[in-house]
N, C-alpha and C positions, 0 to 999 in steps of 0.2 A: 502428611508428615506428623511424628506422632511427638510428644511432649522430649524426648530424649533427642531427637534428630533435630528438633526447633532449639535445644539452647547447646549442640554441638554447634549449628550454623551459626550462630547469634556470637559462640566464643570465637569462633574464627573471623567472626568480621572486627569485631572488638580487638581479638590481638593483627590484625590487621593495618586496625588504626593506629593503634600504639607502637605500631615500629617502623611508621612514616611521618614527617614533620606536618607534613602540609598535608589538607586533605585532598581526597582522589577527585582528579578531573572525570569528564563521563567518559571520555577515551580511555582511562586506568582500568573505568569501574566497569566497563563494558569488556575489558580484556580478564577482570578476572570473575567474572559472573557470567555464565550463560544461562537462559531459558531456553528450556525443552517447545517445541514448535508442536507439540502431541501434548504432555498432561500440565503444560505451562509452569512446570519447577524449578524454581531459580537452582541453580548447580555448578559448583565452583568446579573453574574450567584446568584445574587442574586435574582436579578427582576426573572430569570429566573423562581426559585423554588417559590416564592410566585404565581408564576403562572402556579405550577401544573406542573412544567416542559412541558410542553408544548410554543412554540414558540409565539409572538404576533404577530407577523408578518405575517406567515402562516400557522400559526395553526398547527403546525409539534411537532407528539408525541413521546419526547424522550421517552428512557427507563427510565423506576422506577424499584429500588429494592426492595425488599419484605417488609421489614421492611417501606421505604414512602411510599409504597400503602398501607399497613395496618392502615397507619398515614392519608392517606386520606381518605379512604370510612368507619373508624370504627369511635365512638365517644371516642370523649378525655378519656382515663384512663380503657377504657373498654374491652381491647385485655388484652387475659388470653391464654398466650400457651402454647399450650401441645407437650409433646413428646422431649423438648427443647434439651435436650443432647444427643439424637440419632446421631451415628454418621455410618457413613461405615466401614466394614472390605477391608481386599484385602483379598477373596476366592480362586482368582483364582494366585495371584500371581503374577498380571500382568506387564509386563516390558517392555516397547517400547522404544523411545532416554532416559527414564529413569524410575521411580519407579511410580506404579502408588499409592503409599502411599505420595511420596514425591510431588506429582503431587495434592492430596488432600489437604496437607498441606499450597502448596500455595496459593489453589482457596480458603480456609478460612482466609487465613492472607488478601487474597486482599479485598474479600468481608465481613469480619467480619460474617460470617454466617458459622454453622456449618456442612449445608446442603443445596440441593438446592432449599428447599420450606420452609416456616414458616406455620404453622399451631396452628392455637386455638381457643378460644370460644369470642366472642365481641359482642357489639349492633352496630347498623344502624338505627340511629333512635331511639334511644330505645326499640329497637324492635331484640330479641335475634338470632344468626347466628351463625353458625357452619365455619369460613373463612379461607382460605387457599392460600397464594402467593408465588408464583414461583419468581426465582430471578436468570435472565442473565447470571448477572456478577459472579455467581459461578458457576466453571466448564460449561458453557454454556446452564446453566437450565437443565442440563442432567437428563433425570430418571433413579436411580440405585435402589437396592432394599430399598435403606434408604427413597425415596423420596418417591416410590409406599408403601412403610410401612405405614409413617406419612398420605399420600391421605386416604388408607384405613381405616386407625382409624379414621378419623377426617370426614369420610363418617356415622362410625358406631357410632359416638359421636353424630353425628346428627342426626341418628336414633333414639338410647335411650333415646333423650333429646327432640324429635320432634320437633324440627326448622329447618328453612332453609337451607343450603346450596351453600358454593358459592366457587369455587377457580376461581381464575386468574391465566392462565399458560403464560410462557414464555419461549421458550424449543427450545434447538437444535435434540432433542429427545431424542432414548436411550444411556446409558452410556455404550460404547462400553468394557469399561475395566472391569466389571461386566459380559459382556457374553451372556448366556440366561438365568440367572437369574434379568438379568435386564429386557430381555423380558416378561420375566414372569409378571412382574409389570404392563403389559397391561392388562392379564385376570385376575387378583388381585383385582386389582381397578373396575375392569368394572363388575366384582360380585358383589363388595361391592353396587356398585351406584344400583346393581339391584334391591339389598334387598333394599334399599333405598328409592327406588322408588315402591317398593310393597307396605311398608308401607305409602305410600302416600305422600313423602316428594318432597319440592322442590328442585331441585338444579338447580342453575345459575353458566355458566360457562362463564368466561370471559376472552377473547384470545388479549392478547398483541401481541408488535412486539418484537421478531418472535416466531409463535407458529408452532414447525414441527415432524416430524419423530412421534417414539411414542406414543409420547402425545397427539397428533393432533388423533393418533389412535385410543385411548383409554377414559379418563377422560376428555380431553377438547372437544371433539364432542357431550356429551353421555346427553348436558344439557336436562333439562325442557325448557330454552330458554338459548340460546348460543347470546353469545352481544359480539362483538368485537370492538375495540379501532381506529379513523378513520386513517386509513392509515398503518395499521399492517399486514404483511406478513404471510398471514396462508398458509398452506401445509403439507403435506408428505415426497415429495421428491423435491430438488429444483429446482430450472426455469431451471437450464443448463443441470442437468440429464435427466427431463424430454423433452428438446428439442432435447439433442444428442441421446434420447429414438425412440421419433416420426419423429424425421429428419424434425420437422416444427417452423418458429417463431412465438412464443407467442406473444399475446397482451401485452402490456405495459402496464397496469394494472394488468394483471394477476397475481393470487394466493392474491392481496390487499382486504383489507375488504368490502371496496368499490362495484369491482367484487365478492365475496363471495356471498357479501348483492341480486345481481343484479340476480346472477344466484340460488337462494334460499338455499343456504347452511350457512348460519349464521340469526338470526333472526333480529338483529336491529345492528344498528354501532352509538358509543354514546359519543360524547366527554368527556374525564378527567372531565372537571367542572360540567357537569350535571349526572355522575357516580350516584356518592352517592343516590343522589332525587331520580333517575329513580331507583335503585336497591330496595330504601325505601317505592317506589310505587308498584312495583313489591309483595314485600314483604307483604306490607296489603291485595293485594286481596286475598294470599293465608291463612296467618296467622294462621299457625299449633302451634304457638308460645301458643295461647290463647284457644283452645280447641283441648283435647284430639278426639280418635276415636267414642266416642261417647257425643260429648259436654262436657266433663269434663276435671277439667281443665288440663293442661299440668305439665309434671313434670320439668321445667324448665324453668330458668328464668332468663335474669339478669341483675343483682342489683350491683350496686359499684365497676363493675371493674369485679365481678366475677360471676360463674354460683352458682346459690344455686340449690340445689334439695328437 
């Protein structure tokens, strides 16, 4: 930080102080300061988000939750979602230090989301999309059957409507307390995307940090082009398993986008801010949106926020 940047921050904490009575509890002070988890810069969490969350500093891409990535790559007013009230059963009943209903309850009270992916119809551009975000901070991006439910409609919604396709995952994988029916959620999804792709559709799949287990196995591999976020953890299984696996140490980059991009397993690595443009370019060359299978036009479209047919 250079002599000019040390007494901009220095003024904003001071008029800070000055236009609150009392001083900041560590819950206040921790809501408006963030440190960078990469070059450890305190960074006020406002600036922060006007900048995509993403760091100025060094460029380091926090997490987004489903709901700000859909606020980022769709246009204003034009996210229509489907499937909104799905939520999980407990099938199997499961109980571990405690309830895994009561274990559900929490990951939606912290994450305001009632699942771990949002799914529905939006523009990019004005330009019509089938769009789908995984989100971390509930239960750990897990996929349970609710999650591989919502992937698989929102695959088939973009078949019938012939647009795009795009999810962004962020996944600890599968959801252990679902079983094999959370497995199942792998060959579910990955039928869906097949039909999907018979009918000639595009799907763009876009791998946050972290994208693993699972998910990594199934729907976020399976793109037309696969674009990952710079500096995001993709994998399978993690760095320590697979080390105490092979008995060797890994490169320090390894399982990063970076590496992914290097050794040909992701196609492009594209910063938050240039998201949107690249996805919207993307999008023109193919544009299933504007004619059907034989030039004519598409049954879908949208206008104001919503899909007409």
């Amino acid at each position: 930080m250079d002599l000019k940047e040390w007494f901009a921050s220095r003024q904003k904490r001071k008029e800070l102080q000055e236009n609150i009575k009392q001083p900041l509890t560590t819950e206040e002070y921790c809501a408006l300061w963030t440190q960078c988890f990469q070059c450890r810069e305190l960074l006020y969490t406002k600036d922060l988000r006007a900048n995509l969350q993403v760091c100025p500093k060094c460029q380091y891409h926090f997490r987004v939750g489903a709901l700000d990535r859909i606020d980022q790559m769709a246009d204003a007013g034009s996210f229509v979602e489907l499937d909104a009230v799905m939520t999980s059963t407990d099938p199997l009943k499961f109980f571990d230090t405690e309830a895994y209903a009561k274990r559900q309850q929490e990951a939606c009270r912290k994450s305001g989301l009632k699942e771990a992916v949002v799914t529905g119809i939006a523009a990019i551009n004005g330009q019509p999309v089938a769009l789908g975000a995984m989100d971390f901070g509930h239960f750990g991006g897990s996929m349970g059957s609710v999650v591989g439910e919502k992937v698989t409609r929102l695959a088939e919604e973009a078949t019938s409507n012939r647009i795009p396709l795009i999810v962004v995952s962020s996944s600890g994988g599968a959801r252990m307390q679902e079983g094999i029916l959370s497995l199942m959620q792998m060959a579910k999804t990955s039928s869906a995307l097949k039909t999907y792709h018979e009918a000639g559709g595009l799907y763009i799949s876009i791998l946050a940090e972290p994208t693993f287990g699972g998910v990594t196995a199934s729907f976020a591999m399976l793109g037309d082009l696969v674009i990952a976020e710079p500096g995001a953890r993709i994998g399978f299984a993690g760095r320590r398993v697979i080390e105490q696996t092979i008995r060797q140490k890994l490169p320090a980059d390894f399982q990063t986008a970076e590496y992914l991009l290097k050794h040909g397993q992701v196609d492009m690595v594209v910063e938050r801010a240039n998201l949107k443009d690249r996805l919207s370019r993307i999008i023109s060359y193919h544009d299933l949106s504007r004619t059907g299978p034989a030039g004519e036009p598409a049954n879908g479209t949208v206008k104001s926020g919503q899909l007409t047919k």
